[in-house]
C-alpha positions in Angstrom: -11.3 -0.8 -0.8 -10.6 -2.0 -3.8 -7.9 -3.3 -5.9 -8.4 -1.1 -9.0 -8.6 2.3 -6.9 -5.4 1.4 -5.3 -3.7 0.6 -8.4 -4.6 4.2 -9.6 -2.8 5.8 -6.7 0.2 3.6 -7.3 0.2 5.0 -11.5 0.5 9.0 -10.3 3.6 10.3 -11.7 4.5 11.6 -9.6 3.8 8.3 -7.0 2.7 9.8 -3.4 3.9 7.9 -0.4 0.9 6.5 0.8 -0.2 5.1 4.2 -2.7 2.2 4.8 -4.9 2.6 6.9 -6.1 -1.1 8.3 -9.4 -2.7 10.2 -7.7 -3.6 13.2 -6.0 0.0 13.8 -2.6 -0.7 11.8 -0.8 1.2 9.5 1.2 0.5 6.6 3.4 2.9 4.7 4.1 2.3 1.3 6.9 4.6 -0.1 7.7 2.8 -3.5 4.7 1.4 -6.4 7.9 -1.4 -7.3 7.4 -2.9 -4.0 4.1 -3.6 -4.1 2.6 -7.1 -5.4 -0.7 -7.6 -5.8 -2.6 -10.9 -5.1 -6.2 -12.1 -6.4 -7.3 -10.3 -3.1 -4.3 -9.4 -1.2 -1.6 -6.8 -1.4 2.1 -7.9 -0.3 4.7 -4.8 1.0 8.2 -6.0 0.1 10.5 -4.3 2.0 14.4 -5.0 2.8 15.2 -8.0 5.0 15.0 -7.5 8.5 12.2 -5.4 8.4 8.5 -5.6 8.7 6.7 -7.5 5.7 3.3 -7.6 5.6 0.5 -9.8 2.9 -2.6 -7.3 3.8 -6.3 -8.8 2.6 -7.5 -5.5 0.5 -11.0 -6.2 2.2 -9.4 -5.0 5.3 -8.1 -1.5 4.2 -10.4 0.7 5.4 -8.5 4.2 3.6 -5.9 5.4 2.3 -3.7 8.8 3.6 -2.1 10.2 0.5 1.4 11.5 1.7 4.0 14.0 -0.1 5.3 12.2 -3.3 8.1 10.5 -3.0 11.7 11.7 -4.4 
């Protein structure tokens, strides 16, 4: 994967929720672009305290589901 093709997704107006699909079998959702930072080669899903954060290597994404945009 890379960073540039993920980016693009993340620009749609509408923005679909999308769902990362990861080496080792997990998934991450991502349901708004503004929580999304990207690193040199890393992506880091804010999300509210108390719930699951993760800093995901981009290498490791293996695809991407495109979900129903969001509201």
């Amino acid at each position: 994967m890379r960073r540039e093709d993920l980016e693009l997704l993340l620009r749609r107006d509408p923005c679909p929720r999308l769902r990362l699909h990861m080496t080792g079998g997990e998934v991450f959702e991502i349901e708004d672009p503004d929580s999304i930072v990207f690193g040199r080669s890393t992506v880091e899903i804010l999300l509210p305290p108390g719930e699951r954060e993760a800093i995901l290597n981009i290498l490791h994404i293996v695809w991407i589901e495109l979900l129903q945009a969001s509201a």
